[in-house]
C-alpha positions as CSV (number, residue, x, y, z in Angstrom):
1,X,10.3,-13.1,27.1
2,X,11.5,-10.1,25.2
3,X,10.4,-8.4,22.1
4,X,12.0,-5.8,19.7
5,X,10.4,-3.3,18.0
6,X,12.7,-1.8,15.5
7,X,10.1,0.4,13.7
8,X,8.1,3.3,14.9
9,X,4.8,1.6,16.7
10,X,2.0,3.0,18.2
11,X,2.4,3.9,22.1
12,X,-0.9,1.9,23.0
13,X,0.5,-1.3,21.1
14,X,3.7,-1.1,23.2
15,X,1.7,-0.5,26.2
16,X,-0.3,-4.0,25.3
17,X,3.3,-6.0,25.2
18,X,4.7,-4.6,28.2
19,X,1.2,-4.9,30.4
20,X,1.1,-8.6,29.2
21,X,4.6,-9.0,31.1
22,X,6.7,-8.9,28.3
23,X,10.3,-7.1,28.3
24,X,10.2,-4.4,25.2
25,X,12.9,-2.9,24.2
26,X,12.0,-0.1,21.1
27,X,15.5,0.2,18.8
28,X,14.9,1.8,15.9
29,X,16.9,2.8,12.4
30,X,18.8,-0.1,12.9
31,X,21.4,-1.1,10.2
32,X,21.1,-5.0,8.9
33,X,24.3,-5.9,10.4
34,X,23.1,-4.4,13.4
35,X,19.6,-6.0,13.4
36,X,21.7,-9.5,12.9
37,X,23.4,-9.2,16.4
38,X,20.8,-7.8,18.4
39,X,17.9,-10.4,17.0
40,X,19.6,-13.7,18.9
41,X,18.6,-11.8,22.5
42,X,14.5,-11.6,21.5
43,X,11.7,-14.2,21.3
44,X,9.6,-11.6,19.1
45,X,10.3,-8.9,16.5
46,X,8.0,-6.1,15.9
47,X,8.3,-4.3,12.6
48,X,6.2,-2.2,9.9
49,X,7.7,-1.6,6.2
50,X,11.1,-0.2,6.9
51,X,12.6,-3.0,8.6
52,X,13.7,-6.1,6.7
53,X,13.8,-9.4,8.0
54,X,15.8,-11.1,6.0
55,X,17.1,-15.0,6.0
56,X,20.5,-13.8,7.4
57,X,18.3,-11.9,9.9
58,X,15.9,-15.1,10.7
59,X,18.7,-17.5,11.0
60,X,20.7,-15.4,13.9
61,X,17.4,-15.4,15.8
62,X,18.2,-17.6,17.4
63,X,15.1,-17.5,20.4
64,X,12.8,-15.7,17.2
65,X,9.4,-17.7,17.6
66,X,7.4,-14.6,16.1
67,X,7.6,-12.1,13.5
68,X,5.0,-9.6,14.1
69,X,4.2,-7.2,11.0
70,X,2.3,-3.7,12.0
71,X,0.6,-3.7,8.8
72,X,-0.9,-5.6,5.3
73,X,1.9,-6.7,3.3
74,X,5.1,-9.0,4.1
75,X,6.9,-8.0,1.0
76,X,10.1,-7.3,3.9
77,X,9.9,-10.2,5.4
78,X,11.4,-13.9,4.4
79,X,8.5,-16.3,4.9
80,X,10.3,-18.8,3.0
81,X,12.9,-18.7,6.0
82,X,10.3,-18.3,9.2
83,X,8.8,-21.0,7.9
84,X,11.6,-23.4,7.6
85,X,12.3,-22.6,11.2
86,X,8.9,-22.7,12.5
87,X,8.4,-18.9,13.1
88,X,5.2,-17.5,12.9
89,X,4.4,-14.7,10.7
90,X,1.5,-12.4,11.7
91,X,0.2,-9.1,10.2
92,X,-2.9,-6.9,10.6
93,X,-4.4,-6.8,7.2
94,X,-7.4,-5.0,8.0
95,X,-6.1,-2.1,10.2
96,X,-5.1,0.5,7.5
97,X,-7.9,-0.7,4.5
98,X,-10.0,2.7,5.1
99,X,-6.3,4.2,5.3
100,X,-5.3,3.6,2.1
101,X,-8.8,3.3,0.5
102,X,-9.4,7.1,1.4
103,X,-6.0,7.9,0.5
104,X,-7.1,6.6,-3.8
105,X,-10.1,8.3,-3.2
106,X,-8.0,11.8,-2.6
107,X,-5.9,11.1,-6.0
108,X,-8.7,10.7,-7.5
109,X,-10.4,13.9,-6.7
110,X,-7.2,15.9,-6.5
111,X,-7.1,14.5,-10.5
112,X,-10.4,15.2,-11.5
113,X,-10.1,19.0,-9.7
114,X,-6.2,19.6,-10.7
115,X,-5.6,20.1,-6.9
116,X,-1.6,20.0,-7.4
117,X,-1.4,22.0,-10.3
118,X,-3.8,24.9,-8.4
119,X,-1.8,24.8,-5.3
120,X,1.3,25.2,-7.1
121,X,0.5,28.1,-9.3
122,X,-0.6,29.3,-6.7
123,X,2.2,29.3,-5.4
124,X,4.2,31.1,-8.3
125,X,2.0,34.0,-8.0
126,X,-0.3,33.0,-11.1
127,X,-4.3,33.3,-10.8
128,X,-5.2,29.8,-13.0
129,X,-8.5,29.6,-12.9
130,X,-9.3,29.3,-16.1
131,X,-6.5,26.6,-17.2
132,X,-8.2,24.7,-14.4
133,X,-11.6,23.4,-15.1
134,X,-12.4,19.6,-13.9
135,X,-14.7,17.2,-14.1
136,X,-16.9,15.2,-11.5
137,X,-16.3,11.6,-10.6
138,X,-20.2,11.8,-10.3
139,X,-21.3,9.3,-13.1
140,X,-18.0,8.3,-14.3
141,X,-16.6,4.5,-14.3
142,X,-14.2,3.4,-11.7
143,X,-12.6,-0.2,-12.7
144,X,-10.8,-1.8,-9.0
145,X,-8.2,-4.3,-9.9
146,X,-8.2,-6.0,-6.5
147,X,-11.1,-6.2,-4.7
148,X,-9.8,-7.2,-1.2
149,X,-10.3,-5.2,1.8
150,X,-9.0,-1.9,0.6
151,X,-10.2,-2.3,-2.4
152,X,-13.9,-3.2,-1.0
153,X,-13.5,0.2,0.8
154,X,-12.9,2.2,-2.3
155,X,-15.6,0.7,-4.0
156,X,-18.0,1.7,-1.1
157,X,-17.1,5.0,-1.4
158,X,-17.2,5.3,-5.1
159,X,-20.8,4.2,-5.2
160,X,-21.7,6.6,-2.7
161,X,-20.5,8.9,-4.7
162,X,-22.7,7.7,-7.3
163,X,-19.7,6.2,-10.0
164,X,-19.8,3.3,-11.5
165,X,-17.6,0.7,-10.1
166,X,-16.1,-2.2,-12.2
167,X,-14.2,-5.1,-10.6
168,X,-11.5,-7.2,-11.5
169,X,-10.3,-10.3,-9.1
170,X,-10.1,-13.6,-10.3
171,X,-10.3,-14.9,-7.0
172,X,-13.8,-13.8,-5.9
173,X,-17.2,-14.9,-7.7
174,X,-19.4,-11.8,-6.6
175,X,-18.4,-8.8,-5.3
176,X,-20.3,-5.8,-2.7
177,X,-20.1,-3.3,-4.6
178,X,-20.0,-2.8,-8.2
179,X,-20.2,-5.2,-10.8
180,X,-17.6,-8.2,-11.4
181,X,-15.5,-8.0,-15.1
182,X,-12.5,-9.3,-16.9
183,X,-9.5,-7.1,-17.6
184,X,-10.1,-6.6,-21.4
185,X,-13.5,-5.7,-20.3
186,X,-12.6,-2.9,-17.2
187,X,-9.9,-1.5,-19.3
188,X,-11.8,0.4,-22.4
189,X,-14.5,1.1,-20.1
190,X,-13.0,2.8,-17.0
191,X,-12.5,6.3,-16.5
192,X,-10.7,5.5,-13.7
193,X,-8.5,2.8,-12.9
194,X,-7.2,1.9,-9.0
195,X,-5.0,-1.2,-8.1
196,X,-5.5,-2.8,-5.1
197,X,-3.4,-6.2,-5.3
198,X,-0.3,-7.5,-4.2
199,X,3.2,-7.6,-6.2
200,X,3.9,-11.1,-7.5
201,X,5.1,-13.1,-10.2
202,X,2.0,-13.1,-11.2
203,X,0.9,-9.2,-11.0
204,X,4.5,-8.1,-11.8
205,X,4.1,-5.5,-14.6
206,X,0.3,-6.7,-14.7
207,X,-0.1,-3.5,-16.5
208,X,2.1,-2.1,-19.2
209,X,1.7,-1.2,-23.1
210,X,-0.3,-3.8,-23.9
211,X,-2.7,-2.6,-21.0
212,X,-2.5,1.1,-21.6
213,X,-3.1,0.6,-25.2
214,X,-6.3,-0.7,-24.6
215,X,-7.4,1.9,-22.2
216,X,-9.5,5.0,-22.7
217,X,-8.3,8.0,-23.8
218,X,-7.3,10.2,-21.1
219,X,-7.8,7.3,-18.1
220,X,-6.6,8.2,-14.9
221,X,-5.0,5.6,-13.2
222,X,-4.2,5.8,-9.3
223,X,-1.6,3.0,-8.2
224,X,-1.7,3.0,-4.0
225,X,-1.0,-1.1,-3.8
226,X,2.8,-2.1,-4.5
227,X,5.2,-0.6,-6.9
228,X,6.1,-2.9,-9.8
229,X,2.7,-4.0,-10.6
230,X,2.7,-1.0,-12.9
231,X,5.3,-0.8,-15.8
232,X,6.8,2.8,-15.1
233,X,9.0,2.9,-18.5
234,X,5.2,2.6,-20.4
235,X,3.8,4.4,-17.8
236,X,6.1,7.0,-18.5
237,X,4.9,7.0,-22.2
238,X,1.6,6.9,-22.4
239,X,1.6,9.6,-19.4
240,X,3.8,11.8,-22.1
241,X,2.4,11.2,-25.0
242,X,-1.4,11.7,-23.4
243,X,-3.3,8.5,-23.3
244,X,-3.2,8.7,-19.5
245,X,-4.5,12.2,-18.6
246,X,-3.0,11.9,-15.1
247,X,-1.5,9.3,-13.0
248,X,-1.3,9.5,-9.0
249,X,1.2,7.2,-7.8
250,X,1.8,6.0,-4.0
251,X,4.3,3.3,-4.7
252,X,7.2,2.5,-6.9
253,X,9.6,-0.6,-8.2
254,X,12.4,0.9,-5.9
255,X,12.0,2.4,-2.9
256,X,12.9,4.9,-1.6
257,X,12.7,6.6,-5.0
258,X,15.5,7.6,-6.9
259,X,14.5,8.4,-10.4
260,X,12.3,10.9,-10.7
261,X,11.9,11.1,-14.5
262,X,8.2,10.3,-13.8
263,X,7.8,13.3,-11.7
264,X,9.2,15.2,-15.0
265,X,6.0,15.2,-16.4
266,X,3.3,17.5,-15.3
267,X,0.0,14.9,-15.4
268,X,2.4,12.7,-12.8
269,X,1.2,13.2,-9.2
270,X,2.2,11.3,-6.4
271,X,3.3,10.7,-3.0
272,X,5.9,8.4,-0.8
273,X,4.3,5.4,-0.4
274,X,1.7,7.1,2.3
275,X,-1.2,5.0,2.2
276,X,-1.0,3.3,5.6
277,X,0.6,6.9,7.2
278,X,-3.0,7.8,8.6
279,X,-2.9,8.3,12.4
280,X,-5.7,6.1,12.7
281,X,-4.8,3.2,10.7
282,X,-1.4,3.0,12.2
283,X,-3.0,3.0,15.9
284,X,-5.0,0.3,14.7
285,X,-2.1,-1.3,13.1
286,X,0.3,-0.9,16.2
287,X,-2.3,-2.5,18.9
288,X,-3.6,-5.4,16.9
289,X,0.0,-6.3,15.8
290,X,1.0,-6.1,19.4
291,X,-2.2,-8.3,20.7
292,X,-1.3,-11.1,18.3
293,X,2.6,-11.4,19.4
294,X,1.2,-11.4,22.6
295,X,-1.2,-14.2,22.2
296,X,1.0,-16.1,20.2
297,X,4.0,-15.7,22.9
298,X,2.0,-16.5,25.7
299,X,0.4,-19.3,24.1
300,X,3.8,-20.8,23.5
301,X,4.4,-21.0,27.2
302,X,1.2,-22.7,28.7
């Protein structure tokens, strides 16, 4: 049975494919058209966030039984379309929850301490000590929208840290850590505010001017989730006009990005998309992706 991989794994999850007898072949930076004729040849597909595995891609698999995700979210794959043809769709949503949890945690220190700011004038030669006084996360009020796995994480680390955590997750009745609210209730409250959900109908733009009206004055809001949860047109706004004090952003609607007029704006910090890219998580990511195509190949051919 053979298996692509057509994104960058982890050497030790390849390792678990091929000792299990399976035939890899790693071809990545493939082009759609090209992923379309190579995928009829393989039984399993391997992929993490760059690869999309479209309907068109689905349907010319002709052999595909699996569709193996190195990673928590499917937003680039067509489940609609595996499941029409009986393919199954596996992921490893726990591997990089410390990843990105520890990641939300940084923005929000590097907020509270100006980190970016310093390094860069720094950088210009200027001595901004001064202009940079911050403020401890010690006592202040973190409100998690999401509290799945990563956003469990965060909370267990805010606590330590001796914040106060407010949740938000319609889904759950109690949470671990911190206290369990409604939105209209976390919003005026929190000092801090980290998203932790997936990007729906339902979460699309979950928080835009409405939202950021009701928020405290110089919030600080950290979005290391999905882009498009977050409006970025009122994002944009309240970050100009002051209401948010600073917002770190991981994610954005469109990927890679290509406007940048948030990154005009001095209080707008950020990265590209990075929260999984944590040498750890990803080695967790690439072997337990691996061991559940292998699994669920092998089990197909007792």
């Amino acid at each position: 049975m053979k298996v692509i991989i057509t994104d960058p794994l982890a050497k030790e999850g390849v390792q678990i494919l091929k000792d299990a007898g399976l035939e890899v072949d790693e071809k990545t930076g493939l082009s759609p058209e090209d992923l379309i004729k190579e995928i009829p040849a393989y039984d399993a597909i391997v992929v993490r966030s760059a690869t999309k595995v479209t309907r068109p891609v689905i349907e010319a698999g002709t052999n595909l039984k699996v569709i193996g995700r190195a990673g928590v979210g499917l937003d680039n794959v067509d489940k609609e379309a595996a499941k029409e043809k009986g393919i199954a769709v596996l992921n490893t949503p726990a591997a990089t929850s410390i990843s990105v949890a520890e990641l939300a945690l940084g923005w929000m220190l590097a907020a509270a301490r100006h980190l970016v700011t310093a390094t860069v004038t720094l950088r210009e030669g200027k001595w901004a000590k001064k202009q940079l006084k911050g403020t401890e996360l010690y006592g202040k009020t973190l409100g998690i929208i999401g509290s799945g796995r990563i956003g469990t994480e965060l909370a267990k680390r805010a606590v330590g840290m001796g914040m106060n955590v407010l949740v938000l997750d319609p889904y759950i009745k109690e949470c671990m850590y911190g206290q369990l609210c409604k939105l209209e209730e976390l919003l005026p409250k929190a000092d801090y505010i980290s998203l932790h959900l997936p990007h729906t109908d339902e979460t699309h733009h979950l928080i835009g001017k409405k939202e950021l009206d009701q928020m405290k004055d110089g919030v600080i809001i950290i979005n290391c989730s999905r882009g498009g949860i977050v409006d970025e047109d009122a994002l944009y706004e309240a970050c100009k006009a002051g209401k948010v004090a600073v917002a770190a952003i991981d994610v954005f609607e469109k990927e890679p990005l290509e406007d940048y007029k948030l990154f005009s704006l001095p209080n707008v910090i950020g990265s590209p998309h990075i929260g999984a890219q944590a040498k750890e998580g990803q080695l967790r990511a690439g072997t337990g992706i691996a061991e559940k195509v292998r699994d669920a190949l092998l089990a197909g051919k007792k």
